[in-house]
DOZAPA-300636 format. One record per residue: residue number from 1; residue in one letter; z, y, x of N, C-alpha, C in turn. Coordinates in steps of 0.001 Angstrom, whole numbers, plus 524288, in hexadecimal, padded with zeros to 5 digits. Layout:
BEGIN
- i_aa_n.c3_n.c2_n.c1_ca.c3_ca.c2_ca.c1_c.c3_c.c2_c.c1
- NUM_A_Z_Y_X_Z_Y_X_Z_Y_X $
...
//
This chain:
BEGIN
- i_aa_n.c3_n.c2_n.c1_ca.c3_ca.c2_ca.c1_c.c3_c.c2_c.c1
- 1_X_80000_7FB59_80350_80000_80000_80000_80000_804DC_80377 $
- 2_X_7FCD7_808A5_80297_7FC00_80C02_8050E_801F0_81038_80553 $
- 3_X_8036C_8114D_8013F_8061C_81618_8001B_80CAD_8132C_804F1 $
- 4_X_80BF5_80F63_8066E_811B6_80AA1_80788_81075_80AB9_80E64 $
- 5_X_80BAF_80D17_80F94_80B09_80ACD_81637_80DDE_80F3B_818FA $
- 6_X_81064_80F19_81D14_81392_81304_820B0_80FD1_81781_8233D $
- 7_X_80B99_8167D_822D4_8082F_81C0C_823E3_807DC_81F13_81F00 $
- 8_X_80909_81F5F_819D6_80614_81FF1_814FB_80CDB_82158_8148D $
- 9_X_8111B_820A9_8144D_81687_820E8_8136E_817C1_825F6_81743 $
- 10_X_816C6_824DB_81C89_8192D_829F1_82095_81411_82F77_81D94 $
- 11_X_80F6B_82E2F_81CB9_80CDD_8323B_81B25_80EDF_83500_815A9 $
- 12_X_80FF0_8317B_81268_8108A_8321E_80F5B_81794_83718_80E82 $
- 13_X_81B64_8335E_8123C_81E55_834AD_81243_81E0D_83B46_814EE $
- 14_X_818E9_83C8C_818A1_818F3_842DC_81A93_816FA_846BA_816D2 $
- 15_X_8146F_841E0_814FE_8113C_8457A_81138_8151F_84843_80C60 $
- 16_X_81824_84650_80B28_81B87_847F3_8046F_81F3B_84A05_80863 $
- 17_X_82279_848B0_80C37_82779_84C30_80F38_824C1_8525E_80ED2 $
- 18_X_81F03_85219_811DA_81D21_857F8_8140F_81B09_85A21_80F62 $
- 19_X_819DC_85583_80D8D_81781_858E4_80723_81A7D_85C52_80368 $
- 20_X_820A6_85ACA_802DF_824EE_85AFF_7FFB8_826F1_860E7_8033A $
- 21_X_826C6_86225_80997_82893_86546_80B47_825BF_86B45_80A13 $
- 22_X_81ECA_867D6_80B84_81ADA_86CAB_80A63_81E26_86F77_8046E $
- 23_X_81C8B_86ACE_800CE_81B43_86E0D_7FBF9_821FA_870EF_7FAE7 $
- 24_X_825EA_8704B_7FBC4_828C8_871A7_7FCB7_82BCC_877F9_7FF49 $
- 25_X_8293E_877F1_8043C_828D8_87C11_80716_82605_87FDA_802E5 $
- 26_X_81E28_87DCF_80155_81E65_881EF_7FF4C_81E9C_88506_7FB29 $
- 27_X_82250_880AA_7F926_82438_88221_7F293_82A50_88637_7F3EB $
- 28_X_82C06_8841F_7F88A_831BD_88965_7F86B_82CA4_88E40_7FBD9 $
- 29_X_82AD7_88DAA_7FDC0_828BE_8934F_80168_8256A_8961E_7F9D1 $
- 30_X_8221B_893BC_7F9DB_81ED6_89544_7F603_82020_89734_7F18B $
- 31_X_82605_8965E_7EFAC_82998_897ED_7EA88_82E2F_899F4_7EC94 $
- 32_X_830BA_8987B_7F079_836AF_89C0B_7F093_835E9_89EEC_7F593 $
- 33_X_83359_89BB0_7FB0A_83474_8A0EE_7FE47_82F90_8A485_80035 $
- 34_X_82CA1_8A3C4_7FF66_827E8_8A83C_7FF1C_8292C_8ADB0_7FB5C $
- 35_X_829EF_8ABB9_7F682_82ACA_8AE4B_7F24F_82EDF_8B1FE_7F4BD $
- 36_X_83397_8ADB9_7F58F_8385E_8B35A_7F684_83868_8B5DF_7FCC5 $
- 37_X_834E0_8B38B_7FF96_83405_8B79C_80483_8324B_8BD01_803A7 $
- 38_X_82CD3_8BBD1_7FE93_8291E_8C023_7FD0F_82E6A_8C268_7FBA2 $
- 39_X_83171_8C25C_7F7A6_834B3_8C3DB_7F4A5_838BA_8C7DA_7F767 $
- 40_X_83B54_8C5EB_7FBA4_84016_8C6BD_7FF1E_83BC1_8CAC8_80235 $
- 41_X_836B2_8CADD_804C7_83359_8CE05_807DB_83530_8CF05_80D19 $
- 42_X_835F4_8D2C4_80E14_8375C_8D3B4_814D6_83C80_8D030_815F1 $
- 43_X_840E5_8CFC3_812F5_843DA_8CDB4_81560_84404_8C813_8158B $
- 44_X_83F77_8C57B_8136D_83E5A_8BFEC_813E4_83B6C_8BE46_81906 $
- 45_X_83B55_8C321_81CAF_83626_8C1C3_82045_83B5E_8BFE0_825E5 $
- 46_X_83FA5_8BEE6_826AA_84227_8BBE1_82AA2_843F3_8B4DC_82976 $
- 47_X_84342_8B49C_82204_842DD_8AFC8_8223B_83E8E_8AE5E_821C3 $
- 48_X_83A09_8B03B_81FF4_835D6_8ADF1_822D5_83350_8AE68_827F4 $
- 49_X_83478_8B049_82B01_833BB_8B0DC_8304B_83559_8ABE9_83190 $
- 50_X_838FC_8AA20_82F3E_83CE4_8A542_8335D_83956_8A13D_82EC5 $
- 51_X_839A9_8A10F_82AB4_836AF_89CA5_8286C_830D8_89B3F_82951 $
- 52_X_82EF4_89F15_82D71_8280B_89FC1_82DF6_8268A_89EC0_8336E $
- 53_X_82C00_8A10A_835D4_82A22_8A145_83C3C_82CA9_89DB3_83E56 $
- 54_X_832BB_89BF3_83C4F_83621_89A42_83FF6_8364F_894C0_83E4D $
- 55_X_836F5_8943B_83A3A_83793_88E27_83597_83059_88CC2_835AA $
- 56_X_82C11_88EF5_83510_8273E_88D6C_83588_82668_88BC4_82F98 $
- 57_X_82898_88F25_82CC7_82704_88AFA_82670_8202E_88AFD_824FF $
- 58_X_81E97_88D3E_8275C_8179B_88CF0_8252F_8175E_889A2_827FB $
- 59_X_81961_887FB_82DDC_81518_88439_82F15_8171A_87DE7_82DC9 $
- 60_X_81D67_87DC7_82D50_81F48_8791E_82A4C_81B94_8786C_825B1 $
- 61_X_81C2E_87AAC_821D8_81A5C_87A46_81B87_812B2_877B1_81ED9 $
- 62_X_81010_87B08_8212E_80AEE_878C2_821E6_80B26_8736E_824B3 $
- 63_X_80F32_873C9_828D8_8111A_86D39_82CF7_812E8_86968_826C1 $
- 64_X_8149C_869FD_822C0_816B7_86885_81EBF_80F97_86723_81C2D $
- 65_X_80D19_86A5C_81B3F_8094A_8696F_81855_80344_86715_81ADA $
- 66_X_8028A_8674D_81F15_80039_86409_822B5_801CB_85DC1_821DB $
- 67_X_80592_85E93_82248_808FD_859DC_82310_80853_856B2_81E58 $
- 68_X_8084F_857AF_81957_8076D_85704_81503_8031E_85685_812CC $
- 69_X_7FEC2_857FE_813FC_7FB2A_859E9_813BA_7F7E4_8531E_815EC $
- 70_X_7F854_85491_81B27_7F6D4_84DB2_81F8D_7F8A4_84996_81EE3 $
- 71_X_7FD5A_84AB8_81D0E_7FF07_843B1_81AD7_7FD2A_84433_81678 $
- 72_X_7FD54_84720_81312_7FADF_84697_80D28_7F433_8428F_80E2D $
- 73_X_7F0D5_8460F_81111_7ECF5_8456A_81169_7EA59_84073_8145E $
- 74_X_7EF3C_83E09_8179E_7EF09_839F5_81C04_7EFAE_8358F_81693 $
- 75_X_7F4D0_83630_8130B_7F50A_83114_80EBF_7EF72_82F8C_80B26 $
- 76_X_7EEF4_83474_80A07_7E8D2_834E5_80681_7E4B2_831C7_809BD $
- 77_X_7E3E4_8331F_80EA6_7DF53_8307C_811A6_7E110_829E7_812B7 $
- 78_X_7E619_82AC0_814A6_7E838_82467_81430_7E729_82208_80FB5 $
- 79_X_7EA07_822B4_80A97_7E888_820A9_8053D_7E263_81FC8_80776 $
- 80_X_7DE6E_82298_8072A_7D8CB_8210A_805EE_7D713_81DDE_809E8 $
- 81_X_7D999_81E3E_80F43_7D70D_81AA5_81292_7DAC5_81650_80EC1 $
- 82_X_7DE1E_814A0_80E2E_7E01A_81025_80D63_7DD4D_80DB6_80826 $
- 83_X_7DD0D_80F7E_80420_7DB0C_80E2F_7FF23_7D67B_80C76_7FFFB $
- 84_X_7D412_81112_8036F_7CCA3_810DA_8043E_7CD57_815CF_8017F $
- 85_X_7C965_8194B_802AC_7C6CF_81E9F_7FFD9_7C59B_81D6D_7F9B7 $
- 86_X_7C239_81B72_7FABA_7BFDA_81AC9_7F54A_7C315_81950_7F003 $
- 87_X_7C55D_8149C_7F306_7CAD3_8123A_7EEF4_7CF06_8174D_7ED88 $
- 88_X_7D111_819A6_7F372_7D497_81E6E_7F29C_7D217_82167_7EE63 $
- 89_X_7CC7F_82529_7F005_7CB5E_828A7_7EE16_7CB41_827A0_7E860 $
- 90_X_7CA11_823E0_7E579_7CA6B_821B2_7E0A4_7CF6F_82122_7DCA7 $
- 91_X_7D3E0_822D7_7DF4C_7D858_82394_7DCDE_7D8FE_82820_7DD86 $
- 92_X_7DB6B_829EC_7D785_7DD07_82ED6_7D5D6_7E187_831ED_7D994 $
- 93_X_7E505_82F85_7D97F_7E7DA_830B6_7DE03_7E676_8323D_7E234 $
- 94_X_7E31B_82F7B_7E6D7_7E072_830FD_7EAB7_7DEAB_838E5_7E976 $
- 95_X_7DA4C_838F1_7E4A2_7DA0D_83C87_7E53C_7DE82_84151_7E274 $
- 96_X_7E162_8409F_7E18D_7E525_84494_7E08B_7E94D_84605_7E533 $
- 97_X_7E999_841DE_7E92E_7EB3E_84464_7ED4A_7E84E_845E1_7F048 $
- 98_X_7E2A1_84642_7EF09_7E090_847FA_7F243_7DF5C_84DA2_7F032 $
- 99_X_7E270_84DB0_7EC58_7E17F_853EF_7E9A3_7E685_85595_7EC18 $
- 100_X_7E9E5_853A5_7EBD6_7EEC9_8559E_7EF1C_7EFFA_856F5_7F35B $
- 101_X_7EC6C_852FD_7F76E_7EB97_854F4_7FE0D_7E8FC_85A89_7FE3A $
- 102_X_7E5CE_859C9_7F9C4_7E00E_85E34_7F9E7_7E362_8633F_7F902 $
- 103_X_7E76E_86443_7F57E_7EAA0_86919_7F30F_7EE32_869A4_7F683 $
- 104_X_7F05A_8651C_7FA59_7F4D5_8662A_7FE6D_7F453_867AC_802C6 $
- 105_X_7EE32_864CE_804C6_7EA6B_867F7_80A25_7EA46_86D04_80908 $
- 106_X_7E84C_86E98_803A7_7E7A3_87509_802CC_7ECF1_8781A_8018D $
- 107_X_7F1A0_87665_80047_7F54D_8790C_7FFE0_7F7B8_8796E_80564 $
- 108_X_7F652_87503_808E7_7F7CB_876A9_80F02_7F539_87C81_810D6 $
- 109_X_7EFFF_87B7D_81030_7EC5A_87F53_81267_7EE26_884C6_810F5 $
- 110_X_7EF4C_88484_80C4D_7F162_88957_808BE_7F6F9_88CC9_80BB8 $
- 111_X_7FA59_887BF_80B7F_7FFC3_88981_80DE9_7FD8C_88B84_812DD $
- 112_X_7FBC0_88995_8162C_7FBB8_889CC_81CD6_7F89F_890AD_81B1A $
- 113_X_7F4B9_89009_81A4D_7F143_896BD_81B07_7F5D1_898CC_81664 $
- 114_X_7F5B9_89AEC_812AD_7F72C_89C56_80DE5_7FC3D_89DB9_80EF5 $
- 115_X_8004C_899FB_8103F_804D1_89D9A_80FDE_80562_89CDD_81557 $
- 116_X_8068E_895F5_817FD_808A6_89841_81D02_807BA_89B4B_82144 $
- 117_X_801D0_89BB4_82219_801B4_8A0CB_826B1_80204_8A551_82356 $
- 118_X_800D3_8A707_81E38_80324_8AAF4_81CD9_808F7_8AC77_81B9A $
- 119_X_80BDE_8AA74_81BCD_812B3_8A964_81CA1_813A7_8AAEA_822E9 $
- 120_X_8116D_8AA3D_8254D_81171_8AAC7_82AD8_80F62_8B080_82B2F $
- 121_X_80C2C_8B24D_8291C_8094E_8B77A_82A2C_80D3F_8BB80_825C8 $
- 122_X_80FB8_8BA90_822AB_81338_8BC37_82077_81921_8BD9A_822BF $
- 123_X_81B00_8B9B8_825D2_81F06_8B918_82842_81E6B_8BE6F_82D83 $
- 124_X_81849_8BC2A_82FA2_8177D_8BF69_83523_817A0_8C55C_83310 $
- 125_X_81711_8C603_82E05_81679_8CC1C_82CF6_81CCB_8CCE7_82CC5 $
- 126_X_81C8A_8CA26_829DE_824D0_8CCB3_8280E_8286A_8CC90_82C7D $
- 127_X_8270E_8C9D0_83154_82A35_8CA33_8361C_82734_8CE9E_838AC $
- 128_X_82254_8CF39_83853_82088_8D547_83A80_82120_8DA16_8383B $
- 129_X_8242F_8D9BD_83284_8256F_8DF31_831FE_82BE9_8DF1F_83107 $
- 130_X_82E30_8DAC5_8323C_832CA_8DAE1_8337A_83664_8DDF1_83873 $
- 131_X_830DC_8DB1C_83DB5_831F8_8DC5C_842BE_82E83_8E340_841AF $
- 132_X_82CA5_8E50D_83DD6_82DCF_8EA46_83EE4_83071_8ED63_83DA5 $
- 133_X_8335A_8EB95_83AC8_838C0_8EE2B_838FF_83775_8F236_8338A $
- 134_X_8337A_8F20A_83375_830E7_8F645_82E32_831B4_8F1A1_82A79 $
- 135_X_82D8D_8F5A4_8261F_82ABE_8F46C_82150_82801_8F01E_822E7 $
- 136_X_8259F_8EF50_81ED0_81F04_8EB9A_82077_81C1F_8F1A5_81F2E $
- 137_X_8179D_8F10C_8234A_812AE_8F4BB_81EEE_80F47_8F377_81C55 $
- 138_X_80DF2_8F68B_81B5B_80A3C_8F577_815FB_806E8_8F064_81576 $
- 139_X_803F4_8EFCF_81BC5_8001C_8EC6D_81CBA_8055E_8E7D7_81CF0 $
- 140_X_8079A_8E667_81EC7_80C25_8E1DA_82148_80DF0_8E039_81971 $
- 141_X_80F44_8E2C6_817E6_810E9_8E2C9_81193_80A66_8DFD2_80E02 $
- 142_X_808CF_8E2F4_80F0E_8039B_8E1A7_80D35_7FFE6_8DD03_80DE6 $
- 143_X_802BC_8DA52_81407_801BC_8D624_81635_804E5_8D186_811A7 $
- 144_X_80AD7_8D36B_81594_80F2D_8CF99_811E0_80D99_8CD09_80A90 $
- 145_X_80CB7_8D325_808A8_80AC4_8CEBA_8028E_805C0_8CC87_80357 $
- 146_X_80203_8CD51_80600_7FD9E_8CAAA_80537_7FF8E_8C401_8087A $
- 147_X_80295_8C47B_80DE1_80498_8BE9A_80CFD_8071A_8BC74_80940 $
- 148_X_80A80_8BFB6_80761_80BFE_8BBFA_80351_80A87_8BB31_7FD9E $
- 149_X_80611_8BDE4_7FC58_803D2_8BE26_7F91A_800C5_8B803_7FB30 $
- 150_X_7FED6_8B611_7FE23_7FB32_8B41B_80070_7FF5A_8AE33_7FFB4 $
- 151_X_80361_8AFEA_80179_80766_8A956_80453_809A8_8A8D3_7FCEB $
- 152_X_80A87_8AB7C_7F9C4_80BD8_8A9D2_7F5C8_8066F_8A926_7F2D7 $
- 153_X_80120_8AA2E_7F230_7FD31_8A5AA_7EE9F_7FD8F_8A0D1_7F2CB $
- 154_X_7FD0B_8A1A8_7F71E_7FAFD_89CCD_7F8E1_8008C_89950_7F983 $
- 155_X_80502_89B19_7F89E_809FF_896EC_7F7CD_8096F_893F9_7F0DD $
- 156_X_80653_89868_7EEB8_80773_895B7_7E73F_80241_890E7_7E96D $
- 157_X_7FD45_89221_7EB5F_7FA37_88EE1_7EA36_7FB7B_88876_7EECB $
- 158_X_7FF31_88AB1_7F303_8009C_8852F_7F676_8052A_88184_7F206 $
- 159_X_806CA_88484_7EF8B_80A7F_882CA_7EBB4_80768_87F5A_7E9D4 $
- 160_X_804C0_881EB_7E528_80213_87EF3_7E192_7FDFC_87A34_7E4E0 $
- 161_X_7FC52_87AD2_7E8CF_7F974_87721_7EB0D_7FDEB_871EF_7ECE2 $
- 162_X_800DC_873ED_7ED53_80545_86FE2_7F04C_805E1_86C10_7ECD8 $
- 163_X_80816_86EBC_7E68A_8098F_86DAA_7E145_804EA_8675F_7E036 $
- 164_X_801E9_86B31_7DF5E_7FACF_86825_7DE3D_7FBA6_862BC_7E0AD $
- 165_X_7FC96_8620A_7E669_7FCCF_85FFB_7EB61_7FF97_85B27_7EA1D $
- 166_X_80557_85C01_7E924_80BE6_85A7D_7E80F_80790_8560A_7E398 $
- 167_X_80891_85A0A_7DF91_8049B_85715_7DA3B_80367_8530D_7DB3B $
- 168_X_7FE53_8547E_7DD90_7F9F7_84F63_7DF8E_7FCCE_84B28_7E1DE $
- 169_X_7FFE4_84BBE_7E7B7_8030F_8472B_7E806_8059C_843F9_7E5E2 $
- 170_X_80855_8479C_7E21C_80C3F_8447B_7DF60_80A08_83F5C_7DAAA $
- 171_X_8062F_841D6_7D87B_8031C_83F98_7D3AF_7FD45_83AA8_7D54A $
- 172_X_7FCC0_83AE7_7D8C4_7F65F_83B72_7DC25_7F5FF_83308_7D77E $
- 173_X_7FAC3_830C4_7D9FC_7FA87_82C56_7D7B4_7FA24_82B4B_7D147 $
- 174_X_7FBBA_82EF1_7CF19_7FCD6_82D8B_7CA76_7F744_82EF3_7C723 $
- 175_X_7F4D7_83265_7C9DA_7EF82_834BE_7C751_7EB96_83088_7C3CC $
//
């Protein structure tokens, strides 16, 4: 039985640990702390400094979704080499996780450009008008909402892709 062999078990087993962390991570960033950074504004910019620069949370959450992402995609190709293609591709299942890899590859892609280097380019502004001891100006302000104008659509749509994603796994057999 395929789903029972120790290559198909350790994959399996990286795959739902990193999967459970991704979607996780970016269900608290994407609803409680994005939101109340925007919210809190300048004086949120020393805990994210330490959550961006020092802790590395963009590049965990993407090391998280890579990660998730390759074992997902390593079981799928296993299943079909093992079944045979043809046999695989012929069950309903087969293709509904393959709608799920397809929405979880793109909700990676999404997170990595979309919010995390823009979280990073957000952060680098708010520690540069920190270290000037001013205001922000106009342009630096003007910057700031357009990142986060930018890191909150593309956090609702990694959401909903994640969601989609979660879905598909969970159900893929029962279809």
């Amino acid at each position: 039985m395929i789903a029972s062999s120790p290559f198909f078990l350790v994959f399996r087993f990286i795959h739902i640990i990193s999967g459970a962390l991704w979607f996780g991570s970016a269900f608290l960033f994407a609803l409680f702390v994005g939101p109340a950074a925007a919210k809190v504004g300048p004086a949120a910019v020393p805990l994210m400094h330490v959550a961006v620069k020092e802790r590395k949370v963009p590049q965990v959450i993407t090391g998280l979704a890579i990660t998730t992402v390759v074992a997902g995609w390593i079981m799928w190709l296993y299943h079909a080499n093992q079944a045979g293609l043809s046999t695989w591709w012929d069950l309903t299942e087969a293709k509904v996780l393959l709608l799920g890899g397809l929405l979880a590859t793109v909700a990676m892609f999404e997170g990595l450009h979309g919010i995390g280097h823009n979280v990073v380019k957000i952060v680098d502004l708010g520690d540069a008008v920190a270290a000037s001891g001013g205001p922000p100006s106009p342009e630096q302000m003007a910057e700031t909402q357009r990142l986060g104008a930018a890191i909150e659509k593309a956090s609702k749509i990694d959401l909903l892709l994640l969601f989609l994603a979660v879905a598909c796994m969970a159900t893929a057999r029962y279809w």
